[in-house]
C-alpha positions in Angstrom: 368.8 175.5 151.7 372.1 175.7 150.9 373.2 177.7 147.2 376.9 178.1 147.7 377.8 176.8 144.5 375.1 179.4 142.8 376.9 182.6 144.8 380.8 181.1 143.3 379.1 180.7 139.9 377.4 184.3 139.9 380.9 185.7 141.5 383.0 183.9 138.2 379.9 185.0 136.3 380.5 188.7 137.7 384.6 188.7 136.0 383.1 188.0 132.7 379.8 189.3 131.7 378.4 192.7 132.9 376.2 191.9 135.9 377.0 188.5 135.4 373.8 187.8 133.9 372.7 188.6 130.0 369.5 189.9 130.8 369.2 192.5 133.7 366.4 191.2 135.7 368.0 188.1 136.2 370.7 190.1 138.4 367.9 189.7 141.4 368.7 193.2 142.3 364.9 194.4 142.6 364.9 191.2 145.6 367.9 190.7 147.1 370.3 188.2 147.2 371.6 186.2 144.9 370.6 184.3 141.5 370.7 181.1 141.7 372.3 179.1 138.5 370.2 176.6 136.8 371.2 173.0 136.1 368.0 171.5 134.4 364.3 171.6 134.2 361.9 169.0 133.9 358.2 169.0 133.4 356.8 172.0 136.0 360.3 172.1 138.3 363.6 173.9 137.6 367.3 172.1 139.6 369.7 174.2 140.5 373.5 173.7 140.2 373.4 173.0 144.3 370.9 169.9 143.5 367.6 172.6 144.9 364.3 171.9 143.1 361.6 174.8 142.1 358.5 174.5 141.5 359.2 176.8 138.2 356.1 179.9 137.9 358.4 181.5 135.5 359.4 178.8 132.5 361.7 181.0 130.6 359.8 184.3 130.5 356.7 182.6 129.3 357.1 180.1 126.3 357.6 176.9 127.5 353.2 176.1 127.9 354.2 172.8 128.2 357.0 172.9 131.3 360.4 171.8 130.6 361.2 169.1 128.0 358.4 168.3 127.0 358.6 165.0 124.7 357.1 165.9 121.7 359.1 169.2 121.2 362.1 167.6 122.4 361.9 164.9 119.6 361.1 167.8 116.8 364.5 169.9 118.0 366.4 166.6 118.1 364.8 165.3 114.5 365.8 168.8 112.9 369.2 169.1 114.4 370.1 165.7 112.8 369.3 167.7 109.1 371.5 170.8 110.0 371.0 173.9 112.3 370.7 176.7 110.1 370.6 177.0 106.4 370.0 180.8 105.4 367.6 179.9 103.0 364.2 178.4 102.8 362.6 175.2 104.4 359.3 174.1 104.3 358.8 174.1 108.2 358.7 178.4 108.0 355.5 177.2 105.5 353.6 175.0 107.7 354.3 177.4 111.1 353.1 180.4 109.1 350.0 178.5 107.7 349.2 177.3 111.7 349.5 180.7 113.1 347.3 182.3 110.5 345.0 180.1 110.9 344.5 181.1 115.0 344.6 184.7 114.3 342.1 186.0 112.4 343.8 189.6 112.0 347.1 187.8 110.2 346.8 187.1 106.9 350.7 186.7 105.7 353.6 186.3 108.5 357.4 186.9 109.1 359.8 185.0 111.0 362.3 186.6 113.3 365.0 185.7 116.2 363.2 187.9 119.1 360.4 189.4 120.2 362.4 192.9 120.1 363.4 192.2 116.3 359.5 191.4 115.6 358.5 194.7 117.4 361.2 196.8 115.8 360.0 195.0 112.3 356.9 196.2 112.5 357.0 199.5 113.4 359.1 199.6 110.4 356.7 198.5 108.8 353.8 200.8 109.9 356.3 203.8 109.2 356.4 202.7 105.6 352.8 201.7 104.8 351.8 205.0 106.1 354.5 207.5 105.0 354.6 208.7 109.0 357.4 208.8 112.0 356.0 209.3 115.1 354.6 206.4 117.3 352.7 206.3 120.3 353.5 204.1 123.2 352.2 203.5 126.7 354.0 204.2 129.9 355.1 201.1 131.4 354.9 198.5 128.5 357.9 196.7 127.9 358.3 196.4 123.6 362.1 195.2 123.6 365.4 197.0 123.8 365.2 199.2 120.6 366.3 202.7 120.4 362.7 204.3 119.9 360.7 202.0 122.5 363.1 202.4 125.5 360.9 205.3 127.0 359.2 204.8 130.2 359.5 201.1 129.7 358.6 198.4 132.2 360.1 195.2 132.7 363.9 195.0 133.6 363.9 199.2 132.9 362.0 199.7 135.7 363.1 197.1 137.8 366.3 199.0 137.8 364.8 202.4 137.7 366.2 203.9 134.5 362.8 204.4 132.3 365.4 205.1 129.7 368.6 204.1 128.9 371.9 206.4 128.1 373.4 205.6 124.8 369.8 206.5 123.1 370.0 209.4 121.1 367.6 212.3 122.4 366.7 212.0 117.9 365.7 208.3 118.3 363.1 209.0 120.9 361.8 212.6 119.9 359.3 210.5 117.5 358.1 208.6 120.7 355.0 209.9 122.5 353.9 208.6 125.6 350.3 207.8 126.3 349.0 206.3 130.3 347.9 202.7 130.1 344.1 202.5 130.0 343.5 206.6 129.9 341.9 207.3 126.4 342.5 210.9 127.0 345.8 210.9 127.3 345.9 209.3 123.8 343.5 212.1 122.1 346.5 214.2 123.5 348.9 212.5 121.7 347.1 212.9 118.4 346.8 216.3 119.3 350.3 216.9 119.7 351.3 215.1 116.4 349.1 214.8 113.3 352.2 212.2 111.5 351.5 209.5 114.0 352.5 205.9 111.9 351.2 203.3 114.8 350.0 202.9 118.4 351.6 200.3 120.0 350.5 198.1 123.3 350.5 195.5 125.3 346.4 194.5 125.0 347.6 192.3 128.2 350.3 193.9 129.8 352.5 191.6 131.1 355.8 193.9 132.1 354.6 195.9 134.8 353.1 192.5 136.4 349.6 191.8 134.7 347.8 194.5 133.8 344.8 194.1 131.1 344.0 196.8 129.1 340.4 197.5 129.6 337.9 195.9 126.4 336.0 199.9 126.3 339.7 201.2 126.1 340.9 199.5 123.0 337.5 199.8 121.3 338.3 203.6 121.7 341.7 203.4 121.1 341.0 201.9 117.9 337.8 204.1 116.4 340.9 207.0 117.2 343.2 204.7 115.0 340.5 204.5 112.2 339.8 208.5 112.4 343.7 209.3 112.0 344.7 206.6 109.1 346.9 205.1 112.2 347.6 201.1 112.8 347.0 199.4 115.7 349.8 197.1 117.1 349.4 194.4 119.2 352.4 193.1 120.9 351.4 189.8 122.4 354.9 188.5 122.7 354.4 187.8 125.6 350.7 187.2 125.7 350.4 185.4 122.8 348.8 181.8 123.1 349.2 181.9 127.0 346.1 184.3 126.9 344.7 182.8 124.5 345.4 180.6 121.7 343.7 182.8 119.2 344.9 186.3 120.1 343.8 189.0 122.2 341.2 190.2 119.5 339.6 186.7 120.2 339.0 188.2 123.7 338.7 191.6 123.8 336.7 192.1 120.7 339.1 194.4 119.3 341.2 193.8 116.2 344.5 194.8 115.3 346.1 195.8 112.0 349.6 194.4 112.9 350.5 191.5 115.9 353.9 190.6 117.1 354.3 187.4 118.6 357.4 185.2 120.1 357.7 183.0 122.8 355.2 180.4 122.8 355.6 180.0 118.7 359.8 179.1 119.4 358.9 176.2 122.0 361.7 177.4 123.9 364.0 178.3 121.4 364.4 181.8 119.8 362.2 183.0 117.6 359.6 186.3 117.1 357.2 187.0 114.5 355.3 189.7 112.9 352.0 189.7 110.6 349.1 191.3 109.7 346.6 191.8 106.6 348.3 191.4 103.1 348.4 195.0 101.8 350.6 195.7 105.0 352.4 192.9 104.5 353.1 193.7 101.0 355.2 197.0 101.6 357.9 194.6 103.1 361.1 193.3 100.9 361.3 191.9 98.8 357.7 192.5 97.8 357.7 196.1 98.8 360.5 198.7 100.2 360.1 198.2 103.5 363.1 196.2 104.6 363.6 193.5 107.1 366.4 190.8 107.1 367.9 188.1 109.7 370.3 185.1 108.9 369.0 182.9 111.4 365.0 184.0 111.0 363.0 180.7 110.2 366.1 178.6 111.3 364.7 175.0 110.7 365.1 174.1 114.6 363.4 177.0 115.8 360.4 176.5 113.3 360.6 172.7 114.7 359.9 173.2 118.1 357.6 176.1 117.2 355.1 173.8 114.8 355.3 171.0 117.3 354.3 173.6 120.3 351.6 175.2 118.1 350.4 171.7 116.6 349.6 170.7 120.4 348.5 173.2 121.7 345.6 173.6 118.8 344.9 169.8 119.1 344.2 170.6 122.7 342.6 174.3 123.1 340.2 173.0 125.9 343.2 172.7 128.1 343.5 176.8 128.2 340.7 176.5 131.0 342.4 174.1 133.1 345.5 176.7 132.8 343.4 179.6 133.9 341.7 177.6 136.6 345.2 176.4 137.7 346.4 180.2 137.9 342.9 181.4 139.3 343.3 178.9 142.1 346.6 179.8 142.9 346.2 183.4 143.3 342.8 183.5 144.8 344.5 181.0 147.5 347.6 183.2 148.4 345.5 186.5 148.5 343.2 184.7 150.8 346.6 183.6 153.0 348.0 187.1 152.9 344.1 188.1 154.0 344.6 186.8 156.3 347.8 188.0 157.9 346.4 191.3 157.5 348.2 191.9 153.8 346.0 193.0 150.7 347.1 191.4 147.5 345.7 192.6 144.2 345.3 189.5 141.5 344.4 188.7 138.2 344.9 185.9 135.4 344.4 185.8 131.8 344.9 182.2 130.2 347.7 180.5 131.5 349.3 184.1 132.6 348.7 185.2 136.7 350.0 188.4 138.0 349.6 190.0 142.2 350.4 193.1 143.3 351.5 194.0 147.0 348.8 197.1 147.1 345.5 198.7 148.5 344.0 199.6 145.0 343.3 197.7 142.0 346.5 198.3 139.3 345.0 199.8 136.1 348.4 201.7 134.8 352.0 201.7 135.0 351.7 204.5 138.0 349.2 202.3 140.2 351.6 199.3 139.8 354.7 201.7 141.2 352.4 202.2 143.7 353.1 198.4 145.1 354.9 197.0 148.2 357.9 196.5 146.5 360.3 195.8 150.0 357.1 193.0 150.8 357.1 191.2 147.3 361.2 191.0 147.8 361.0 189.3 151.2 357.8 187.3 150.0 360.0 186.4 146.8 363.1 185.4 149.0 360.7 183.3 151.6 359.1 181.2 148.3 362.3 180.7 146.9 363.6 179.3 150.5 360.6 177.1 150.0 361.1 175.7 147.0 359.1 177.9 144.9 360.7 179.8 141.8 358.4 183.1 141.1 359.9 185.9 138.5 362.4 188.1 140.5 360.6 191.5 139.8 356.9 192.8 140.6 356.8 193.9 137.3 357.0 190.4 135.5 354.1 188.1 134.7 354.0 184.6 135.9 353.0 182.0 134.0 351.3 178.5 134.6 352.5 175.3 132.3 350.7 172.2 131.9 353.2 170.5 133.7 352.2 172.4 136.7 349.8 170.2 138.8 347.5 170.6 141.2 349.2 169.2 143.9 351.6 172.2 143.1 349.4 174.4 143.3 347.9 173.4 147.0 351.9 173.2 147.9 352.2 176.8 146.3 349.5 178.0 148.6 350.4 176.1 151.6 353.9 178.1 151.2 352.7 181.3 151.1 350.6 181.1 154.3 354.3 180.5 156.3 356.1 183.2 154.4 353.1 185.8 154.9 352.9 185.0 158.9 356.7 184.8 158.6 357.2 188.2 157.1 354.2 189.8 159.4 355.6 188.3 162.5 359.2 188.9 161.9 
């Protein structure tokens, strides 16, 4: 498989951007090699600008649930573009996605529109500052809650991929309000609330999806929210990532516990850019220009965004029943390379929630950030490498989720599968 023309792009990409890429991970530095450039997607596969085809486990970090182009969300983006990109002021579209979202969550009562899941997050905890007259937040070791100042501490995604936890340039002030908590240890968290009695929010990932998939356990929140209750804390979900590819009615729908705020993006923008942030309406209410709290954003609620969001969002909750055949697609695919690396005498840790699946290179089962360091990260970057030599595009770090569309078939699947069994006995016999 030939991708000279990626390797002259990425070189001309290099002279120009920092990395040549705008997002870190997308640098392939935690696998080796090179990235290769993108052309187009269709349906379940990605083309590259050397004319390769991917089966695509990625599909843009997680929003497109219905693969590339799909018809009915192409039509809506090409219907609002005709009427203008962007107007700065109010459309009825930011109406009817807020009305469609609240009525899948039963933990949202009044919404807000944003350009990205880190504006939503940084929103929020705004917000919970304000409502509750507090500073400090308490976050968990590993999950990934954007590129804001306070939340880059011991962050997973592209932080760890490129082992900085933290980033220079943050201000030693912005994070002294930050306290860490480990993923799925309730004690650590009584700590925390031992340390600091001004504690505005806890914030989490209820499924983890930026140290690979990790789901909080359902005892774990239930704790982590009586201790919420006790201190006059809120609880925030941050399903950017998991929201409506775990489920299409939020992790509380599944895990039995409720939050006080959610942030959500991804799925709701259809593959455009969009975030969001909501919760009961005496939260909401402390945010401008009903209450102090403020929050702005030119391009929040852009009409094309909210039309590819509402026709995502519209289809999905006309067709809820097809979340099982997602999560039977991702079960299937994981149990089936685990069994082919089994086999060549490699254990593979696995899991799926929804249309989400995440694997691990590693003896023990991954409950926390620490166990998922703990992985074979040399083996996922030659299995990576051998799947992408195959025709198969998996997220370039072991701490990203992948994610299953409903373009993906089953004949993709088996293909999937079939592929791994020659990298594993490639990689074991090399």
């Amino acid at each position: 498989m030939s991708i000279d023309n990626s390797l002259k792009a990425f070189e001309q990409a290099q002279d120009l951007i920092p990395g040549g890429v705008n997002s870190p991970v997308r640098a392939f530095s935690s696998v080796g090699g090179s990235p290769i450039f993108i052309a187009e997607g269709e349906g379940g596969y990605l083309k590259d600008i050397d004319g390769n085809k991917y089966v695509d486990f990625v599909q843009s970090w997680g929003p497109l649930i219905f693969g590339h182009r799909d018809e009915s969300i192409e039509a809506a983006v090409i219907e609002a573009v005709k009427h203008g990109l962007s107007f700065g002021a109010p459309t009825k579209a930011e109406t009817e996605l807020a009305e469609l979202v609240v009525s899948m969550f039963d933990s949202i009562d009044k919404i807000r529109f944003v350009s990205s899941g880190t504006e939503a997050v940084m929103s929020a905890i705004r917000l919970a500052r304000g409502y509750t007259g507090r500073d400090d937040i308490v976050k968990f070791t590993g999950c990934y809650h954007g590129h804001s100042d306070s939340l880059l501490v011991e962050a997973g995604s592209g932080a760890v991929t490129f082992g900085n936890p933290s980033s220079p340039g943050v201000p030693a002030d912005f994070t002294k309000h930050t306290l860490l908590a480990t993923y799925n240890d309730i004690e650590s968290v009584k700590k925390c609330f031992a340390d600091s009695k001004d504690i505005a929010c806890v914030i989490i990932e209820p499924i983890a999806g930026n140290m690979g998939l990790v789901p909080a356990d359902k005892e774990f929140l239930a704790q982590l929210r009586k201790i919420c209750d006790e201190n006059g804390t809120l609880l925030i979900f941050d399903e950017v990532m998991s929201g409506f590819r775990a489920t299409i009615n939020g992790a509380e729908s599944i895990t039995g516990t409720k939050p006080d705020i959610v942030t959500l993006g991804k799925v709701i923008g259809g593959g455009m850019p969009v975030g969001a942030f909501g919760a009961r309406k005496e939260i909401m209410a402390q945010l401008s220009p009903e209450g102090p709290v403020y929050q702005a954003g030119t391009l929040s609620g852009n009409p094309v965004a909210m039309a590819a969001g509402l026709a995502a969002l519209s289809k999905l909750k006309k067709n809820a029943s097809v979340m099982s055949v997602l999560n039977a697609r991702a079960t299937r695919l994981v149990e089936g390379m685990q069994k082919e690396a089994e086999a060549c005498g490699i254990t593979m840790q696995i899991d799926t929630r929804g249309s989400m699946f995440g694997f691990f290179f590693n003896e023990k089962p991954v409950k926390n950030f620490a166990d998922a360091c703990n992985s074979d990260a040399a083996l996922f970057a030659k299995f990576h490498s051998g799947m992408l030599n195959e025709g198969f595009y998996f997220a370039c770090s072991l701490y990203e989720t992948g994610f299953i569309s409903t373009a993906t078939t089953d004949e993709m699947i088996e293909d999937t599968i079939k592929a791994s069994a020659r990298v594993f006995k490639a990689i074991t016999n090399a």
